[in-house]
C-alpha positions as CSV (number, residue, x, y, z in Angstrom):
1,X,-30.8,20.3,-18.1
2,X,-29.2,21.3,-21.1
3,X,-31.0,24.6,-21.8
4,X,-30.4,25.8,-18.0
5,X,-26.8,24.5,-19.2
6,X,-26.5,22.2,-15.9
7,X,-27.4,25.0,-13.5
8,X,-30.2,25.4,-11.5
9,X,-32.9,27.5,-12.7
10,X,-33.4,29.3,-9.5
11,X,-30.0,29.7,-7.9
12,X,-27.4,28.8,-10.4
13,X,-26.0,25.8,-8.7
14,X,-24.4,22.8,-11.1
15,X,-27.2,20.4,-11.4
16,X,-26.8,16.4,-12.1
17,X,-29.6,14.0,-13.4
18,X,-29.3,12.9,-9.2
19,X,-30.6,16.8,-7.8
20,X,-32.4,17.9,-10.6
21,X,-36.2,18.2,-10.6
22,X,-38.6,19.6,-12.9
23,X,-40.8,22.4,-12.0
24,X,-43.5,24.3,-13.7
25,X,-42.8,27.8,-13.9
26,X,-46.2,28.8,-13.4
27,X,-47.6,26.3,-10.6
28,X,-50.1,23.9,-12.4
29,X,-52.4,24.7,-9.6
30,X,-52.2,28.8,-11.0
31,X,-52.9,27.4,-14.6
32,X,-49.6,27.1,-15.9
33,X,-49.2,24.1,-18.6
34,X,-46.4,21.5,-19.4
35,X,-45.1,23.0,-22.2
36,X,-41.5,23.7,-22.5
37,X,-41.6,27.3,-21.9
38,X,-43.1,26.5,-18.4
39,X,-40.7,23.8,-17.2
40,X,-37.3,24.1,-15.8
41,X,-34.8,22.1,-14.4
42,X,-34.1,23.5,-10.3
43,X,-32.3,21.7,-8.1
44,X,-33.7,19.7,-5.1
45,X,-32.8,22.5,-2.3
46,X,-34.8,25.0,-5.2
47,X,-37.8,22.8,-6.0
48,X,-38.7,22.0,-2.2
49,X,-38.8,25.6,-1.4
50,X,-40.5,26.8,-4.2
51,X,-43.1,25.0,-3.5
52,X,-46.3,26.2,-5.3
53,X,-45.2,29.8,-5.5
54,X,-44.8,31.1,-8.9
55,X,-41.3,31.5,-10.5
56,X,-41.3,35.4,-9.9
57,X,-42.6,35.4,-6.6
58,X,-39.9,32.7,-5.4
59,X,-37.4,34.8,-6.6
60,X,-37.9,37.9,-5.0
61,X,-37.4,35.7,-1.9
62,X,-34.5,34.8,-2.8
């Protein structure tokens, strides 16, 4: 939460330990790892509608 700076990842929205989630930028399921350079903190709105898209892709959707 502190490197996003308290704001969702995805759609800049303030963030509290109560919404926040942590998602893998690139979906385990595509590969992606749990190192800190593939997670960050969305909120709950974010997270559920990312789903298992990559970061990019989601995005663009936005």
């Amino acid at each position: 939460m502190a490197r996003e700076k308290r704001r969702c990842f995805y759609t800049g929205r303030k963030i509290t330990t109560q919404n926040c989630y942590l998602d893998h930028v690139i979906p385990q399921v595509g590969f992606g790892n749990n190192s800190y350079k593939n997670i960050v903190a969305p909120c709950y709105d974010a997270n559920s509608m990312k789903n298992d898209k990559p970061a990019d892709e989601f995005i663009r959707l936005l």
